[in-house]
N, CA and C of each residue as an Amber inpcrd file, in Angstrom:
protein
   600
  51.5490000 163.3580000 -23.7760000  51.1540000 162.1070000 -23.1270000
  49.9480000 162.3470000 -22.2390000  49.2010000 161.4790000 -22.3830000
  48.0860000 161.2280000 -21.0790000  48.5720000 160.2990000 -20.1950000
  48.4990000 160.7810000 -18.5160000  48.2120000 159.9290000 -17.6400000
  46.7990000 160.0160000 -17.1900000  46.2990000 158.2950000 -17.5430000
  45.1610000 157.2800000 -17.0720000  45.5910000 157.3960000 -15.1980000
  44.1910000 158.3600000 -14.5270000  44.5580000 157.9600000 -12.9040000
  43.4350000 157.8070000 -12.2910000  43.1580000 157.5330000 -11.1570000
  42.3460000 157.8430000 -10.0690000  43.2440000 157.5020000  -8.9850000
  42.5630000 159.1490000  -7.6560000  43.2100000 159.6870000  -7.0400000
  42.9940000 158.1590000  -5.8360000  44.1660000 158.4040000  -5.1960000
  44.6150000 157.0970000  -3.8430000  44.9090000 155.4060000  -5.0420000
  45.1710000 155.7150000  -6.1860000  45.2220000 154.4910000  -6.7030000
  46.8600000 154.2850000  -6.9000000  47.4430000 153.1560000  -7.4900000
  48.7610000 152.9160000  -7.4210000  49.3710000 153.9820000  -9.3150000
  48.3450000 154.6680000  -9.4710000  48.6470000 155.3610000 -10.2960000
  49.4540000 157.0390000 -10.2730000  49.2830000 156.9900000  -8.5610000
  50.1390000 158.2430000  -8.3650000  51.7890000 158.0510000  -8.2040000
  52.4150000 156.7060000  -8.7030000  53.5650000 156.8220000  -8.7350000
  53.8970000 157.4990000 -10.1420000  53.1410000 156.8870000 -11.3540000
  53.8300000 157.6270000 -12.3620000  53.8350000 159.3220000 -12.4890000
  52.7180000 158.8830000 -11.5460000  51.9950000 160.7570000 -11.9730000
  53.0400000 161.4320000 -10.9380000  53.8140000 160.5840000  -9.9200000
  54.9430000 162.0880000  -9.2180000  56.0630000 162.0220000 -10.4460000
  56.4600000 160.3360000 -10.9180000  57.5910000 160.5350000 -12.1310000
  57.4720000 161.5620000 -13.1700000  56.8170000 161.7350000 -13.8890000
  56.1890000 162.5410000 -14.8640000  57.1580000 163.7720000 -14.2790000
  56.0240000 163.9350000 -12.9130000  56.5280000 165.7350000 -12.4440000
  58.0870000 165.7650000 -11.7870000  58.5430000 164.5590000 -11.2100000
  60.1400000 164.5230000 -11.5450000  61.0480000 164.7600000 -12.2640000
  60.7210000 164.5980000 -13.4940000  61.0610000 164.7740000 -14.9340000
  60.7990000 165.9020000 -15.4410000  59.2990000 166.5500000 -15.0450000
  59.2870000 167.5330000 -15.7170000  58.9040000 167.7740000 -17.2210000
  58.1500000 166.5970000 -17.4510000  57.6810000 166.2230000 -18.7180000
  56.4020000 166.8340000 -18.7040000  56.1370000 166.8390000 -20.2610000
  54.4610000 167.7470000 -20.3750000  53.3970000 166.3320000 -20.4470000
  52.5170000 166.3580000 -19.9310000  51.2960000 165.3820000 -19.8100000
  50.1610000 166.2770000 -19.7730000  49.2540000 165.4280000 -19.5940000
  47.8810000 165.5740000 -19.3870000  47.3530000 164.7590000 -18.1650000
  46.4260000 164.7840000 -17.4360000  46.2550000 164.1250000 -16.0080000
  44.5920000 163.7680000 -16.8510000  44.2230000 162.7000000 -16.4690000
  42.8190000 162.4730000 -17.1350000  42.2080000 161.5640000 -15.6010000
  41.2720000 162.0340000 -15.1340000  40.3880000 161.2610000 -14.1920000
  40.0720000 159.8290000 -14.5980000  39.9890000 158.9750000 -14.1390000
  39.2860000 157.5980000 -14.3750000  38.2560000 157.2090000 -13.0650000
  36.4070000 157.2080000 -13.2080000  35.9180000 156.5000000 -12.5850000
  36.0540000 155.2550000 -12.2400000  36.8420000 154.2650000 -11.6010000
  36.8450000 153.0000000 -11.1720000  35.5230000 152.2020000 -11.3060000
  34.7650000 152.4570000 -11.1010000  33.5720000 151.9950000 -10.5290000
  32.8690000 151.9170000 -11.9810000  32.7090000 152.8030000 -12.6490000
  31.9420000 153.3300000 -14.1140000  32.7010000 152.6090000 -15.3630000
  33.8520000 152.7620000 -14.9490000  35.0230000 152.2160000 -16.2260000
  34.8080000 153.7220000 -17.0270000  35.2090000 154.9590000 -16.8210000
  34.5510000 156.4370000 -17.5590000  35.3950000 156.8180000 -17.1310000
  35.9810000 158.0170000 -18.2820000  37.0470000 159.2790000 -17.8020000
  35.9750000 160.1650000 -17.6810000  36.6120000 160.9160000 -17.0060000
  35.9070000 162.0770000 -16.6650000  35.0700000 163.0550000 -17.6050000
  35.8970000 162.9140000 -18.8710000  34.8450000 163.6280000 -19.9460000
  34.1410000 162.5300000 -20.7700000  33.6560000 161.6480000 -20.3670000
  32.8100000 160.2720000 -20.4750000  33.3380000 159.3860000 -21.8480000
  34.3810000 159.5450000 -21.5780000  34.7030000 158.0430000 -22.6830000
  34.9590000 156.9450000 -21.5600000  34.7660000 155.6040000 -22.4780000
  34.6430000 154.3010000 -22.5080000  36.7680000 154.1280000 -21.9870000
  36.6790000 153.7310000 -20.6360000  38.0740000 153.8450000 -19.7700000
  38.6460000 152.2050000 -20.7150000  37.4450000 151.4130000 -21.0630000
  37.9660000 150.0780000 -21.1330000  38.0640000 150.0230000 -22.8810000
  37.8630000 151.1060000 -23.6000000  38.4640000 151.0810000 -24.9820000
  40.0020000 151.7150000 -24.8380000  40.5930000 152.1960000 -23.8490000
  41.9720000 152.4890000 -23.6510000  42.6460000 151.6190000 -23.2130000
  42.1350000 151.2170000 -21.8760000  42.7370000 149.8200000 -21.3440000
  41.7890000 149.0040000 -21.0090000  41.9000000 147.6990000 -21.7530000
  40.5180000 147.0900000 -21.4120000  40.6010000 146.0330000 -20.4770000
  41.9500000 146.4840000 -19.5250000  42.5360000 145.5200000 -18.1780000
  41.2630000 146.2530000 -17.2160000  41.2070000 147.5170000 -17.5600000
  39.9090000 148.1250000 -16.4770000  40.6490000 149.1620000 -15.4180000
  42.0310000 148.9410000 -15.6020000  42.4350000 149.7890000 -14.2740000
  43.4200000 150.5070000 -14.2490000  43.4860000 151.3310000 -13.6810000
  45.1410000 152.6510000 -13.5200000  46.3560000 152.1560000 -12.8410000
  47.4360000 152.7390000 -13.4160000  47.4980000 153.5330000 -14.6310000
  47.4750000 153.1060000 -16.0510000  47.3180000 154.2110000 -16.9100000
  47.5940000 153.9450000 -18.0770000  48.0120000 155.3360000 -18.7850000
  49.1700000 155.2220000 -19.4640000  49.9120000 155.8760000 -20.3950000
  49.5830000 155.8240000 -21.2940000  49.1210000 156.8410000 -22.3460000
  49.0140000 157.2610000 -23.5960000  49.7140000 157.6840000 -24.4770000
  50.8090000 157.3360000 -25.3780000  51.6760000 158.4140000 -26.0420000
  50.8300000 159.7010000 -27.2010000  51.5390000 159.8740000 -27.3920000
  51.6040000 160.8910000 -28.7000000  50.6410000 160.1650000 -29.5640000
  51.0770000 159.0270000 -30.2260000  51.1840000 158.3010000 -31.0740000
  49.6120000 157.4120000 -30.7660000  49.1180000 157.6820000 -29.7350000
  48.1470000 156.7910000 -29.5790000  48.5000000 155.4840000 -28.7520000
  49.5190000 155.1700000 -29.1420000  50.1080000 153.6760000 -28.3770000
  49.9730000 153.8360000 -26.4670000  49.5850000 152.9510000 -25.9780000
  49.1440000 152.7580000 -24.3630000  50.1510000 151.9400000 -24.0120000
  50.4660000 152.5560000 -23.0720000  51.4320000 151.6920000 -21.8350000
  50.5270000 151.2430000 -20.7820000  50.8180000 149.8980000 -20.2040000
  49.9390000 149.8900000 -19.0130000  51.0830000 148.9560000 -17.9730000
  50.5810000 148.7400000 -16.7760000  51.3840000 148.2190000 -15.7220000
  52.4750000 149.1300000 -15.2120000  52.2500000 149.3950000 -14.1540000
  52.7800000 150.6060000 -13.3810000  54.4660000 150.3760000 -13.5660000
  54.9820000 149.3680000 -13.5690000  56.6370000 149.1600000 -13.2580000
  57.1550000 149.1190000 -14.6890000  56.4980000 148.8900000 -15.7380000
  56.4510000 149.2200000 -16.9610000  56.3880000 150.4600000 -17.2650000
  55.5110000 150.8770000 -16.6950000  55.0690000 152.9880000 -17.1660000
  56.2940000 153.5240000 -16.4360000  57.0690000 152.9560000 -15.2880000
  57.5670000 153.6040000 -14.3560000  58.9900000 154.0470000 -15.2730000
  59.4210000 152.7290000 -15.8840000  60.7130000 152.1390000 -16.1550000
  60.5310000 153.4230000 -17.8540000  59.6530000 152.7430000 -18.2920000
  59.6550000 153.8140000 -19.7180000  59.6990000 155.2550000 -19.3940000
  59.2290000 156.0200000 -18.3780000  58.9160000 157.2650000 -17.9410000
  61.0120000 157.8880000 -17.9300000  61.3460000 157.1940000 -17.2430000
  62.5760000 157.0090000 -16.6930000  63.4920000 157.3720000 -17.2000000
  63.2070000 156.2560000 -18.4080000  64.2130000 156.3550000 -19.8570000
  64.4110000 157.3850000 -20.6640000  63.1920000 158.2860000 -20.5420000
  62.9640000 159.4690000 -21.8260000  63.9130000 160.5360000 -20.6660000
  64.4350000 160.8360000 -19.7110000  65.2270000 161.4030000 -19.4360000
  66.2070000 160.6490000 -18.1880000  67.0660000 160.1240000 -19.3500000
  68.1110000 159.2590000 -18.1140000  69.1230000 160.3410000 -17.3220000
  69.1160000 161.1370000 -17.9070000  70.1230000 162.0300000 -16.6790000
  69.8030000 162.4020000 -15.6120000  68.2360000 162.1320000 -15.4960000
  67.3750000 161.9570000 -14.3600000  67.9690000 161.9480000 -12.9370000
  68.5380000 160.2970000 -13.6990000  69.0020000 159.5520000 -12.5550000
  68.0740000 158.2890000 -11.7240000  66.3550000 158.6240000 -12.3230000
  65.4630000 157.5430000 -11.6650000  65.2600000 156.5010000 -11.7740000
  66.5700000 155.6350000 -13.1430000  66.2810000 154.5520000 -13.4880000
  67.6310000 154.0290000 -13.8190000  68.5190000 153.4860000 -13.2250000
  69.9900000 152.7280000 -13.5730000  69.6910000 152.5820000 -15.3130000
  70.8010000 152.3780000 -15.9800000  71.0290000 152.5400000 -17.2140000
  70.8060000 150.9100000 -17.5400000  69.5560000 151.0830000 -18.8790000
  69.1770000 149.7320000 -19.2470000  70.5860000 148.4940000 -19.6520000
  70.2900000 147.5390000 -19.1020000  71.5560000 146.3820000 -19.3540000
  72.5800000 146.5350000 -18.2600000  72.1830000 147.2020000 -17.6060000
  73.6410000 147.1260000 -16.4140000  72.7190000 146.4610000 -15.2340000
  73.6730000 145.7840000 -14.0810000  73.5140000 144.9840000 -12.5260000
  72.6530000 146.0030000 -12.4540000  72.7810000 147.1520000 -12.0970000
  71.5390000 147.9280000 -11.0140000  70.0100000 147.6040000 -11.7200000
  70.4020000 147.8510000 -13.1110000  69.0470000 148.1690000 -14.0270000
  67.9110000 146.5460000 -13.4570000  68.7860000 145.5490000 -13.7000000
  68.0400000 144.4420000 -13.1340000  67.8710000 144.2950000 -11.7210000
  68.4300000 145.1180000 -11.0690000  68.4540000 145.0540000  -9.5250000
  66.8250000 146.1310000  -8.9250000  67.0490000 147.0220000  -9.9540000
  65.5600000 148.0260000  -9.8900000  64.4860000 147.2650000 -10.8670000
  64.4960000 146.3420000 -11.1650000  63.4530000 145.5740000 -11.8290000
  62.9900000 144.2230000 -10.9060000  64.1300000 143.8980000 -10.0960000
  64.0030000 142.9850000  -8.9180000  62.8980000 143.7250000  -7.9100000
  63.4830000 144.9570000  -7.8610000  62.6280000 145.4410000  -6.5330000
  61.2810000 145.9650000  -7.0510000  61.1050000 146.3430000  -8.2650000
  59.7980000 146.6240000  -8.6870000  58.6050000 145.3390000  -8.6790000
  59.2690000 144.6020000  -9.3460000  58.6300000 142.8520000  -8.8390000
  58.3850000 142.6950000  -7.5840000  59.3080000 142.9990000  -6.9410000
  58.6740000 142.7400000  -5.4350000  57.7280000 143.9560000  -4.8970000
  57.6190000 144.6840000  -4.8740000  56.9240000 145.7830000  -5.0220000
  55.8910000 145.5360000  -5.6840000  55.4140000 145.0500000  -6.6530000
  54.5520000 145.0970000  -7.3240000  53.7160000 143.4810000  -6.7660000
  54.3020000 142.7360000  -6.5480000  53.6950000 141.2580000  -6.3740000
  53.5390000 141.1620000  -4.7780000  54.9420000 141.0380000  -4.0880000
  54.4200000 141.0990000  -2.4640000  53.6120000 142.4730000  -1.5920000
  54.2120000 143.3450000  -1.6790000  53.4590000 144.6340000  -0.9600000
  52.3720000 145.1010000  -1.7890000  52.0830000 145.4900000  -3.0090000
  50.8750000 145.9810000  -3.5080000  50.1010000 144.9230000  -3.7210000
  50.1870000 144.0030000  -4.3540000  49.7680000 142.4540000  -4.2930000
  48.8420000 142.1590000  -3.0650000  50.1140000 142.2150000  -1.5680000
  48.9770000 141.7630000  -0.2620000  47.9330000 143.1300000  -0.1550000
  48.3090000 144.1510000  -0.1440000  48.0460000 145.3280000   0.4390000
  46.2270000 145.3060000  -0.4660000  46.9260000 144.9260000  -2.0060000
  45.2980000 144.7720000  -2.9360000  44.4420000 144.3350000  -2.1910000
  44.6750000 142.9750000  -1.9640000  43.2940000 142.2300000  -1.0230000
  42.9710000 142.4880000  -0.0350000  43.2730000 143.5130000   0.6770000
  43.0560000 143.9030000   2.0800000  41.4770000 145.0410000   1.5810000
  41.3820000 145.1460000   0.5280000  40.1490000 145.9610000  -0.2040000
  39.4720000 145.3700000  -0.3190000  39.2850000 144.2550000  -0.2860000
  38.0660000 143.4390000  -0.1800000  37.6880000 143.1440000   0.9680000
  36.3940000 143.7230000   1.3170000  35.7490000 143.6060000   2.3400000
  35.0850000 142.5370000   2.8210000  34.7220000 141.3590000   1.8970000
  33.9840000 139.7880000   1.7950000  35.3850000 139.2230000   2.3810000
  36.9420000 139.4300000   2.4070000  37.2660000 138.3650000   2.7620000
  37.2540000 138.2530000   4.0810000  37.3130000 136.8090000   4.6510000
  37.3040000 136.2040000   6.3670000  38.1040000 136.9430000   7.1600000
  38.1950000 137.0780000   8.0650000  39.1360000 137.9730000   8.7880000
  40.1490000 136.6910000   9.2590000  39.8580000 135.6530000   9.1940000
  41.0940000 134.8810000   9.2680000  41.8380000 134.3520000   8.2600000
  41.7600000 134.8540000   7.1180000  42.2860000 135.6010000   5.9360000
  42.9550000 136.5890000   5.5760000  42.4620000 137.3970000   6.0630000
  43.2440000 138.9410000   6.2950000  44.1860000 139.1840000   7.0720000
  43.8810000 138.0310000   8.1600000  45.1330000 137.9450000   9.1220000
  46.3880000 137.5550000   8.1710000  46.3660000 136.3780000   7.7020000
  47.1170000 135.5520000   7.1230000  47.8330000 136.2440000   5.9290000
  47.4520000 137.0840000   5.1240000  47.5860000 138.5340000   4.2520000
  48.5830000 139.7030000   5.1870000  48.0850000 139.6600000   6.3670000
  48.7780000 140.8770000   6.8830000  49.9940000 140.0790000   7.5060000
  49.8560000 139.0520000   8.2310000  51.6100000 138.1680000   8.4560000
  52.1990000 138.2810000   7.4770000  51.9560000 137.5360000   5.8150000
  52.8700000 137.6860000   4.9710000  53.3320000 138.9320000   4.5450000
  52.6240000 140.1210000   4.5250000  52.7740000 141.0520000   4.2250000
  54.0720000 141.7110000   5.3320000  53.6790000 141.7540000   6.8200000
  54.3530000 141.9030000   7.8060000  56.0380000 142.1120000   7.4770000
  56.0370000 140.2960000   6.9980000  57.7080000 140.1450000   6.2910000
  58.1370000 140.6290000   5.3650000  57.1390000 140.9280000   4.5500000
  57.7850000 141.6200000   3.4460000  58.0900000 142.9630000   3.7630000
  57.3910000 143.7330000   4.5410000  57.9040000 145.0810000   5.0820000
  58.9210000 144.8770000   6.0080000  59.1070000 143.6900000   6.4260000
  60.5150000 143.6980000   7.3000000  61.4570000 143.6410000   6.1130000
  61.5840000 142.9780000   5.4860000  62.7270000 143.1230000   4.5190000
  63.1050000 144.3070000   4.1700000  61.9640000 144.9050000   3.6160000
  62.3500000 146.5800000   3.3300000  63.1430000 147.0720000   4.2140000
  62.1550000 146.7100000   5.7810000  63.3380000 147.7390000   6.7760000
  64.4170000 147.1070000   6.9030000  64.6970000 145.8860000   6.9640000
  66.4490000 145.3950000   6.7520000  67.2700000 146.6620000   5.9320000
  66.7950000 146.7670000   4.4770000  67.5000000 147.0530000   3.4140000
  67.4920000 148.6310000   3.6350000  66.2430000 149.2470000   3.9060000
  66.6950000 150.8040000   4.5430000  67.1360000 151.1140000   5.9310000
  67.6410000 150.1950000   6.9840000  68.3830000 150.3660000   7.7830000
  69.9950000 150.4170000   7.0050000  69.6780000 150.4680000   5.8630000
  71.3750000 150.4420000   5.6970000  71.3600000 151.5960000   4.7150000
  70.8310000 151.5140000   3.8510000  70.7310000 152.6660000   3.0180000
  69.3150000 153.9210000   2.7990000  69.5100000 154.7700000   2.4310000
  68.9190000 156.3820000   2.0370000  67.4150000 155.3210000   1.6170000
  67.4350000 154.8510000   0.3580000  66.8940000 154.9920000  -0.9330000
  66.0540000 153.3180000  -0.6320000  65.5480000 153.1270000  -1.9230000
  65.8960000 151.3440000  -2.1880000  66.4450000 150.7860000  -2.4080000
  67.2540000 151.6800000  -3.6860000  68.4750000 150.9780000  -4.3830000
  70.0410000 151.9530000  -4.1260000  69.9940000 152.6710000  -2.8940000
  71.7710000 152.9990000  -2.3460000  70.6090000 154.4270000  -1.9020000
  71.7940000 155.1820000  -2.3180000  71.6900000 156.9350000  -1.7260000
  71.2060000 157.3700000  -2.5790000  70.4140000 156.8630000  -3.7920000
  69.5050000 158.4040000  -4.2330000  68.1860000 157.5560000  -4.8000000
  66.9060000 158.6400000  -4.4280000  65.8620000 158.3310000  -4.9110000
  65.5560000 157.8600000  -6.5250000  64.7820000 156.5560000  -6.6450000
  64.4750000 156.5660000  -7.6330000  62.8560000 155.8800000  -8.0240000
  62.6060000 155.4720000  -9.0960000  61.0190000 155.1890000  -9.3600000
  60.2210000 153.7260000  -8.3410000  61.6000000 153.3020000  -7.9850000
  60.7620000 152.2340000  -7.2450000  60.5450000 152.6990000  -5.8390000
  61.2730000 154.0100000  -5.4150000  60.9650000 154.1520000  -3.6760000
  59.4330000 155.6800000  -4.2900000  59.1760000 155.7900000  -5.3140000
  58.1740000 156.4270000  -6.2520000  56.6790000 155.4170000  -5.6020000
  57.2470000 154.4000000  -6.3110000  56.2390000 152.9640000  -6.3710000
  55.9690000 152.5200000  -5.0190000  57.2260000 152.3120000  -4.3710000
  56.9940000 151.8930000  -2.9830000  55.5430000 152.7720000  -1.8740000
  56.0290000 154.7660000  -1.9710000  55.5790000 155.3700000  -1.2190000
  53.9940000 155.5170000  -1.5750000  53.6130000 155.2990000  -2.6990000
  52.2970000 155.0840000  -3.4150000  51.4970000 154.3320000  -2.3280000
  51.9570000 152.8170000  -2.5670000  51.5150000 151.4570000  -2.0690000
  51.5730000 151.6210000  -0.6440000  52.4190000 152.0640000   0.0840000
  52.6670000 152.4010000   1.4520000  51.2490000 153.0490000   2.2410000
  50.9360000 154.3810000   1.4520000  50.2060000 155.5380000   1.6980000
  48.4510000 154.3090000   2.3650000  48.7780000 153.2950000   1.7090000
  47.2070000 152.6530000   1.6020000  47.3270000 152.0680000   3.3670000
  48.4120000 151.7320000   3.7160000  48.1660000 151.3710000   4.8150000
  47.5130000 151.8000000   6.2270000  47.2110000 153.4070000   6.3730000
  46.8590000 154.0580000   6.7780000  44.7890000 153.4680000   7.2680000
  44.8890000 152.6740000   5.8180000  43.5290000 152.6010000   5.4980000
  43.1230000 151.5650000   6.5860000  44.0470000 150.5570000   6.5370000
  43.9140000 149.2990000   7.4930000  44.4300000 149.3060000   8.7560000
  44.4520000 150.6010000   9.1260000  44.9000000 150.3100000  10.3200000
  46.4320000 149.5790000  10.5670000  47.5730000 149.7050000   9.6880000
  48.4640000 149.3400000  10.0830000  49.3430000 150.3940000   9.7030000
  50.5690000 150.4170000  11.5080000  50.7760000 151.4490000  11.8510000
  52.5500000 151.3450000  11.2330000  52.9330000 152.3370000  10.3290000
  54.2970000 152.1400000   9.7690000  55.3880000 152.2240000  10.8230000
  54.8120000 152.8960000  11.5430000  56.0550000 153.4690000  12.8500000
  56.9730000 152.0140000  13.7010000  56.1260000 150.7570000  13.2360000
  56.6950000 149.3150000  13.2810000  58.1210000 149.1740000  12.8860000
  58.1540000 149.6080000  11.6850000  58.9370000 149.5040000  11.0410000
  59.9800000 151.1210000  10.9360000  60.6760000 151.5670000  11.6970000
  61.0090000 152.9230000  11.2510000  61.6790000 153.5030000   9.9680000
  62.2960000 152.7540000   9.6720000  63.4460000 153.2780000   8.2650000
  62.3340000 152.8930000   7.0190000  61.1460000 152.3580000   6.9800000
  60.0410000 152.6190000   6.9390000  59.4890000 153.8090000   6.4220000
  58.8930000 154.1220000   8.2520000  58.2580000 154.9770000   8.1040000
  59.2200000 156.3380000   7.6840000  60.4080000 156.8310000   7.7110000
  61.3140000 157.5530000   7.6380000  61.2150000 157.8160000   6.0720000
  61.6890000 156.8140000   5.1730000  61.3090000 156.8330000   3.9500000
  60.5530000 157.5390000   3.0350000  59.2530000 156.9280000   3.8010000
  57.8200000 157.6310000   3.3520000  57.6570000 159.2580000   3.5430000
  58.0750000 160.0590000   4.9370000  58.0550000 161.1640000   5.1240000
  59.1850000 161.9010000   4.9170000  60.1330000 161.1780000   4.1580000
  60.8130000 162.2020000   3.5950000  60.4020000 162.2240000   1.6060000
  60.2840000 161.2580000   1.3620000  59.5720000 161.2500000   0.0490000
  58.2320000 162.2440000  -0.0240000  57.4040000 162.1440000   1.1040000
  56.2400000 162.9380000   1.1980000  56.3540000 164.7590000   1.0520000
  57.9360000 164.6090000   1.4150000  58.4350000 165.7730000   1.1180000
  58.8880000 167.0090000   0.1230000  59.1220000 165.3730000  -1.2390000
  59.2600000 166.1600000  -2.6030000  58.2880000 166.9120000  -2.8350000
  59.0100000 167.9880000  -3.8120000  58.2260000 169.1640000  -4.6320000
  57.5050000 167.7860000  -5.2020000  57.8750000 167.2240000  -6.2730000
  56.8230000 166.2500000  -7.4890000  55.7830000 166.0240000  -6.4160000
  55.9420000 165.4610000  -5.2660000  55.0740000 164.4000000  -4.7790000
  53.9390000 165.3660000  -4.3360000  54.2020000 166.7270000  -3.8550000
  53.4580000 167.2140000  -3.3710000  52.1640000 167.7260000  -4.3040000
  53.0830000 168.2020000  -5.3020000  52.7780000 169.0620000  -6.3830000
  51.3180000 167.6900000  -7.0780000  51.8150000 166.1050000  -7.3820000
  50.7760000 165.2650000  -7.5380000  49.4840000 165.0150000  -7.0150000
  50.0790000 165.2760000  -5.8220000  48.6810000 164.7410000  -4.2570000
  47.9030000 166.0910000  -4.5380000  48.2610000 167.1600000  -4.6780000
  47.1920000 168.1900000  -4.9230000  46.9240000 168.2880000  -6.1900000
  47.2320000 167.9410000  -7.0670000  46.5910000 167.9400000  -8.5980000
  45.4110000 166.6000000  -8.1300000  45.9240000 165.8030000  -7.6550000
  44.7090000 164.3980000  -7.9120000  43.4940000 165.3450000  -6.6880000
  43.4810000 165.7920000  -5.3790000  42.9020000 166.1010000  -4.9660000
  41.6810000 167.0860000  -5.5940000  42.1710000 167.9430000  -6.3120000
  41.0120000 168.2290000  -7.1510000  39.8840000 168.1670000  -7.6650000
């Protein structure tokens, strides 16, 4: 398999799954800016959405959309444990939270990259956003994880999207079970083992 990345993008969740798993890949650079991998092919004849991640099989066939790549990654070794077993309550309960994950927190957190918008805009972005990280901390004031006591691809997804906040000046320590989360995830072998492969 190829993983489609560039480094600080929401593409380092699959790339810690992968090394969770323990699966063989390939890590391929993507210029953002160029639409170019690193050994200069055309990024938008792979995915011609324009952006990371993107999964490559064997076979040629592309996966794209991170909660999609996350969920398939998952499956190829369910004893894992990183993905509730397809068709059961949890399985839709970790597809709930990837949606939200994917639409409210990476969603607001996206537009905060745009530098043209009003700052009384950005305000209005960072309130809604605000609540949605309160919810989180509701739900990890009670439990380990996202979904109970053990890690899986969406607190993967979550710590990705999190990491950006740093950028804007907003401070996690607001929120503690939060910020708690994040630095113990920051802790995995995978995660570590990712952040210095993309650093490269």
């Amino acid at each position: 398999m190829n993983l489609y990345f560039s480094p600080d993008a929401c593409s380092l969740a699959p790339h810690i799954v992968l090394r969770e798993l323990a699966l063989p890949f390939k890590l391929i650079r993507v210029d953002n800016r160029n639409k170019t991998t690193a050994d200069g092919a055309d990024f938008l004849a792979i995915n011609p959405k324009g952006y990371v991640a993107a999964l490559e099989l064997d076979d040629g066939q592309v996966l794209t959309e991170g909660p999609a790549i996350l969920q398939y990654l998952a499956d190829l070794k369910p004893q894992a444990g990183l993905a509730p077993a397809n068709g059961s309550w949890q399985r839709s309960r970790l597809q709930e939270m990837l949606n939200f994950i994917s639409s409210e927190v990476h969603g607001g957190l996206g537009w905060l990259f745009n530098s043209e918008l009003p700052v009384a805009a950005q305000a209005l972005i960072r309130q809604k956003l605000f609540k949605r990280l309160a919810l989180l901390e509701g739900t990890l004031q009670q439990q380990e994880y996202l979904l109970g006591e053990a890690f899986s691809v969406a607190d993967a997804y979550l710590f990705t999207v999190l990491r950006w906040t740093a950028g804007f000046a907003i401070e996690l320590e607001q929120w503690p079970a939060l910020s708690r989360l994040q630095a113990r995830i920051a802790q995995r072998q995978a995660v570590q083992a990712a952040l210095a492969a993309e650093a490269r």
